[in-house]
N, C-alpha and C positions, 0 to 999 in steps of 0.2 A: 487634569486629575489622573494620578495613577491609580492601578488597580492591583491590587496583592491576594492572589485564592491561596485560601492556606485550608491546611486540613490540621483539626483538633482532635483531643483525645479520645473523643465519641466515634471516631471513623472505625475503628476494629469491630464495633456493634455493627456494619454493615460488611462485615464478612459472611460470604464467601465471594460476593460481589465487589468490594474493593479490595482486597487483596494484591491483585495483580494491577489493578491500577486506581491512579487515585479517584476521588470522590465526585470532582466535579469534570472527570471523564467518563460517566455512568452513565447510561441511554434511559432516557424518559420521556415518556409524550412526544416520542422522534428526536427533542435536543438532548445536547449534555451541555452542561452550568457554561463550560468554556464555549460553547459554539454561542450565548447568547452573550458573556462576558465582554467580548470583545465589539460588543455594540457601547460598552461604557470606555472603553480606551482600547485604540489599536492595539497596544503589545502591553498585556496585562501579564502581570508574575504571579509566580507562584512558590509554597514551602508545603513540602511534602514529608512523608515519611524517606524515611536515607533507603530506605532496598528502593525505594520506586525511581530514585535519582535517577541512578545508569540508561533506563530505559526512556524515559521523561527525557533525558538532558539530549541521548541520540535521535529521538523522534520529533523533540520540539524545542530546540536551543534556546528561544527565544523567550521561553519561559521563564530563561536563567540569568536575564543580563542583568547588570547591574544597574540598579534605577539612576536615573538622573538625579543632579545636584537638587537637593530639595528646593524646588520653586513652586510648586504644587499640593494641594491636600493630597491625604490618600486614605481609597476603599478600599479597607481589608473586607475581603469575602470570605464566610464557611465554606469551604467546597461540601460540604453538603446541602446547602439549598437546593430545594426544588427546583428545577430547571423549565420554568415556565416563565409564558412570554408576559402576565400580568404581572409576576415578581419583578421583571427586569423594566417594566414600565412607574413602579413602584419607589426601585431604585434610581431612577434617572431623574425624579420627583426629587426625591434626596438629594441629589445631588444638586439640583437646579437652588434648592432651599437653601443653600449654604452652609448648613449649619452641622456644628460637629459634634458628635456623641455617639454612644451606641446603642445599636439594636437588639433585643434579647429575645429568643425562643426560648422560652422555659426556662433554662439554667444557663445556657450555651449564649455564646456571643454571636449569631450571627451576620453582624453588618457592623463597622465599627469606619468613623470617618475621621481623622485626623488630622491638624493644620501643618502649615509646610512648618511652622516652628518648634513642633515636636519630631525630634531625633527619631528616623527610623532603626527596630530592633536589626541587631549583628544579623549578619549574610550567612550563619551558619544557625539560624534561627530551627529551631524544631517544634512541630506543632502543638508538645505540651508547654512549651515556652514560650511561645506567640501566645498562647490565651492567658496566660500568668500575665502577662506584659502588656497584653491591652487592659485587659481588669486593674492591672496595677496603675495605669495612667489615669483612673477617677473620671472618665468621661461623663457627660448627660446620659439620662438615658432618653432617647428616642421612640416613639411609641409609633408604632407601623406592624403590619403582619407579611415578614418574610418568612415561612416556614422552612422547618428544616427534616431531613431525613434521618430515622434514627434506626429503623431496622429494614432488611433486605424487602420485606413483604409492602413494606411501606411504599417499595419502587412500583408493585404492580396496582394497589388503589391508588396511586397519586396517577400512574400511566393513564388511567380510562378516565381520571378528572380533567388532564389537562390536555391531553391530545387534540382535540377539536379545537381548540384555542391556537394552540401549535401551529395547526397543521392549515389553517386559516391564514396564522403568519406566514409560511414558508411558500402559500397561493399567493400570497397578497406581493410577493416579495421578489420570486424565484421567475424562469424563463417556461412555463408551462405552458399544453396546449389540451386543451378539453375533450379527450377524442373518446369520451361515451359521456352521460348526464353524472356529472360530478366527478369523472374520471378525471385527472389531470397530471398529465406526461411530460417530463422532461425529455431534452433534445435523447434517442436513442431507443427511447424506453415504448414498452405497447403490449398491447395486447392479443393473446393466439387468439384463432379461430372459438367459437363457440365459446366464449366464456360469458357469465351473465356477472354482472355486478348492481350492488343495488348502494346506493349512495344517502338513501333516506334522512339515515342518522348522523352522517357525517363520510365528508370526504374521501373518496383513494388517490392516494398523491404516490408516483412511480417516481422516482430519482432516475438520475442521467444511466443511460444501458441497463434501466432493469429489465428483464424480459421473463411477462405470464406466458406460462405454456398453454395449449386448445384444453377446454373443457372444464375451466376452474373457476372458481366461485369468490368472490372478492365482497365483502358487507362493510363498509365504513363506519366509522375512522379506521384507518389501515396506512400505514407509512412503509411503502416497503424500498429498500435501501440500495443504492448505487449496485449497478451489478449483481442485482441479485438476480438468482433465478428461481422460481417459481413453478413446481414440477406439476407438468397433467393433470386436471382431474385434485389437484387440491382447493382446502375450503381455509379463508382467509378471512376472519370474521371479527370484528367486533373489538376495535381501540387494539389491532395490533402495530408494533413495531418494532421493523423487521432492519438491522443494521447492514452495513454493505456486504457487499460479496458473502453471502449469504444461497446456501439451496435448501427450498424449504416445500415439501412436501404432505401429503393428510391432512388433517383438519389441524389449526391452531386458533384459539382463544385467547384473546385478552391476555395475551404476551407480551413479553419484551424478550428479542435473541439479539445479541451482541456482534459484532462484525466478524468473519472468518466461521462463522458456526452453520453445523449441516445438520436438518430432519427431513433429508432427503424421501425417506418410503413416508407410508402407511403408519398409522397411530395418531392417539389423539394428543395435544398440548393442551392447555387450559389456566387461564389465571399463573400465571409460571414466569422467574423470570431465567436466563439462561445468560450466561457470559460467554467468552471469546474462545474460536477453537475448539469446543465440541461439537462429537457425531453421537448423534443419536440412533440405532441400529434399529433396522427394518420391526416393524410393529412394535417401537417404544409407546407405552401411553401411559398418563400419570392421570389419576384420579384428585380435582379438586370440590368435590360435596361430599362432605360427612351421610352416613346411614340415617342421621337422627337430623339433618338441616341443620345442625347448629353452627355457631362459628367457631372457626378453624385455630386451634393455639398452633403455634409455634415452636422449637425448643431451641436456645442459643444459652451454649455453656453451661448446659444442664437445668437454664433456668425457664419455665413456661411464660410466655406472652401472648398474652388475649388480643387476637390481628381484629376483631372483632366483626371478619368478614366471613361470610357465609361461602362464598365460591373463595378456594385458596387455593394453589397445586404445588409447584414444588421451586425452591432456588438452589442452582445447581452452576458453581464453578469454575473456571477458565480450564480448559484443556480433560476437561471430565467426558469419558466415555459408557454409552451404555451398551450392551449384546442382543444380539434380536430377542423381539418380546418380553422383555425387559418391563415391568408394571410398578412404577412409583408409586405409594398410596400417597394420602392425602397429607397436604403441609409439612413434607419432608425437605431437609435441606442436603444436598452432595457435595463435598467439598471439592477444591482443589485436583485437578492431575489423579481421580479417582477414576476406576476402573469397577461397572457396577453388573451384576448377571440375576437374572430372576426378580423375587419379588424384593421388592424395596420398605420394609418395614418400618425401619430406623433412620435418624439422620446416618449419613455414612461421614466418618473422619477424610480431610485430605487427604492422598497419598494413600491410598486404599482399593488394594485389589475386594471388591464384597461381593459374597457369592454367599449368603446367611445364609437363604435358602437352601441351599445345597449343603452348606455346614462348613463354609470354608469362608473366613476374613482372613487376609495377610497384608502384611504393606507393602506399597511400589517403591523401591528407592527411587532416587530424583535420576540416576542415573536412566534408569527407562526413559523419565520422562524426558529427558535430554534427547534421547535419539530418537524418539516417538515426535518431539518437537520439529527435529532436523527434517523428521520426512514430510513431516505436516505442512512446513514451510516453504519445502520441493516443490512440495504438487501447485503451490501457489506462486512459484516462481518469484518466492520471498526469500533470503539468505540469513542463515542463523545467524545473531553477533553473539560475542562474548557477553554484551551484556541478558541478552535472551536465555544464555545460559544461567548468570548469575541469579538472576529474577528465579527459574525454579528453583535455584538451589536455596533461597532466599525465603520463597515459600514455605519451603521443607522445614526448615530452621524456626520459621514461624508459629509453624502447626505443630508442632511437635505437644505442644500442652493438650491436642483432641485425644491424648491418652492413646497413640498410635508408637509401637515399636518398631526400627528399623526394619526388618523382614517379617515382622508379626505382629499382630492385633491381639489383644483379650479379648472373651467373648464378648457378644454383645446382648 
C-alpha cells in the first residue's frame, strides 16, 4: 500500500499555524498526522503547497521520491486529519477491508483509496488539483468518521480530546521508566528536586533529555518534548503539549507550543496554540475567558467563527515575538515573523511591528526577519539555508492580502 499526504485547498483556513509548514506537520495530542502515517507505510509521500517544497524537500527527501511502479493501491491522506491514534486505527480497518472509495468530511475528501489500475495524478500535482482529480475519478463513497481540521482553534479542543489516547500509545509503545505514580521518563529525562505531580487525569510522559527543573508542578495529561527544559517553580497543567527543544516557564494550560519555541519567565498561557521559533518575553500572559462566560468567536479574514468554546486564548505564528508584559486578550490570533508590545486587542497582521497601544503599527520587512532568523538558529547551533531564507520571504508574499504595507500598517 502506498501512502500519499496531500494538503487541499482548505489548508490556508488553518493559518497562521500552517503557513510555515504543512498540515499534517502540526502538533496535537503530542503527534503530528506524519508521525502516526508512517504506521500505514514505511516511506509515505507527500504534495504540498510549492513555497513549503524547498524546506520539506531539505528536511525530509523522502517525501519526495518517486513512487514505485504501480503494483499497489494507494491512500491518499488530507493532511489535515486529526492526528489521533483511533483515526489511524480506523484507517488500517480500511485498508485491511480492501475496498476502494472515498471518504468524506463534510465537503472535503479526506481519505480516498485507489486500485493499482488507476493511473497515479502527474508529479507536479498541486493540492487544488489532487482534489479536482480524485472527485473526478467517481469513486464509492465510504462511510467511516475521519475527521478533519478546519480552523487553528480547532487544534487546541481536538488537543485536550485526544491527548490521553496519545499519550497511552506512546507508554504502551516507547522505552519508559515510571519514576513518580504516572510519571513516565525516557532514557535521560527526570525530574528536579521538589517537584509535585499529580497524574490523576492522565499521564506525564518526559521524552528522551527533557529535564524539570526543583519546584514545579506538572497535572496530567502533559507531553513535554525531547530536550525540553522546564524552568523552576513552573506550573504545567492540564492536556499540555510541549514540542522538543523547547524552554518553558510560569503557568501553561491546555496548550500546544511547537518545537524551538521559548516562554521561558513568568505569565500565564491558556487554551493557546503557539508555533515554531517564538519568545515570549518575561510576564507575557494571554487571557482565554470572556467577562460574560460566553464562547469565544474567533476572526479569520474578517470573518467571525463561533469556536463554540468557553475557554479560548490566543494562535500565534512561527517566529512571532512578544515584549515584557505584553497581555493578549481573549481569542486573538498573531501572525507570522510579528513583533507584538503592550495590550493586544486585535488580531495582529504577519510581518507586523504592533504597538496599538502605544499608537504605533508598522511592518517588518522579511529582511529583519532574515537576520533575526540567522541569530535565532545561532543560539541553537542550527545553520541558516537558503532555503530558510526563501520560506520567510515566501511568507511575506503570502500575507501580503492581511492589508499590511511594506514599512506601514493602516490603522487598526
Amino acid at each position: 500500500m502506498h501512502v500519499v499526504l496531500f494538503e487541499d485547498e482548505l489548508v490556508d483556513q488553518l493559518y497562521p499555524a500552517t503557513l510555515g509548514r504543512p498540515a499534517f506537520q502540526v502538533s496535537c495530542g503530542s503527534y503530528r498526522l506524519i508521525d502516526l502515517a508512517i504506521r500505514l507505510c514505511d516511506k509515505p509521500r507527500a504534495i504540498v503547497r510549492p513555497h513549503l517544497c524547498g524546506v520539506l524537500a531539505a528536511d525530509c527527501p523522502e517525501l519526495f521520491a518517486p513512487l514505485e511502479p504501480q503494483r499497489h493501491s494507494t491512500l491518499f491522506l488530507n493532511a489535515r486529519l486529526v492526528p489521533a491514534v483511533s483515526v489511524i486505527e480506523r484507517l488500517k480497518a480500511l485498508i485491511s477491508s480492501g475496498r476502494q472509495g472515498v471518504v468524506r468530511s463534510g465537503n472535503s475528501v479526506a481519505a480516498a483509496i485507489i486500485g493499482p489500475e488507476l493511473a497515479l495524478p502527474a508529479s507536479d500535482g498541486t493540492p487544488d488539483k489532487l482534489s479536482a482529480w480524485i472527485e473526478g475519478l467517481h469513486l464509492a463513497s465510504l462511510e467511516m468518521e475521519l475527521p478533519l481540521l478546519e480552523y487553528p482553534h480547532e487544534l487546541i479542543r481536538w488537543n485536550m480530546q485526544i491527548l490521553e489516547e496519545n499519550l497511552a500509545d506512546r507508554i504502551s509503545r516507547g522505552d519508559y521508566r515510571e519514576i513518580a505514580d504516572g510519571v513516565f521518563a525516557a532514557p535521560g529525562a527526570g525530574l528536579g528536586q521538589y517537584c509535585v505531580t499529580d497524574a490523576a487525569n492522565g499521564p506525564v510522559v518526559l521524552e528522551q533529555d527533557a529535564v524539570v527543573g526543583p519546584f514545579c508542578y506538572l497535572s496530567g495529561p502533559v507531553h513535554v518534548g525531547a530536550r525540553c527544559r522546564v524552568i523552576e517553580h513552573a506550573a504545567i497543567k492540564d492536556f499540555v503539549t510541549l514540542g522538543h527543544t523547547c524552554k518553558i516557564g510560569g503557568e501553561v494550560e491546555a496548550s500546544i507550543i511547537e518545537p524551538f519555541t521559548n516562554k521561558q519567565h513568568h505569565g500565564f498561557l491558556g487554551h493557546s496554540y503557539l508555533g515554531s521559533w517564538i519568545n515570549l518575553g518575561a510576564g507575557t500572559s494571554n487571557s482565554d475567558l470572556k467577562n460574560t462566560y460566553g464562547a469565544v468567536s474567533m476572526e479569520y479574514n474578517g470573518r467571525k467563527v463561533d469556536s463554540g468554546m468557553q475557554l479560548l486564548g490566543c494562535v500565534i505564528g512561527d517566529y512571532a515575538k512578544t515584549a515584557i508584559n505584553t497581555a493578549v486578550f481573549t481569542g486573538k490570533s498573531i501572525g507570522v515573523c510579528s513583533m507584538v508590545y503592550g495590550f493586544v486587542t486585535t488580531n495582529v497582521p504577519s510581518f507586523a511591528n504592533y504597538a496599538r497601544s502605544f499608537g504605533q503599527v508598522t511592518g517588518a520587512p522579511p529582511e529583519v526577519m532574515i537576520t533575526a532568523q540567522a541569530r535565532m538558529f545561532a543560539r541553537r547551533n542550527i545553520k541558516q539555508r537558503p532555503c530558510d531564507v526563501q520560506l520567510i520571504r515566501d511568507m511575506y508574499a503570502l500575507t501580503r492580502h492581511e492589508g499590511r504595507l511594506p514599512n506601514e500598517l493602516p490603522s487598526l
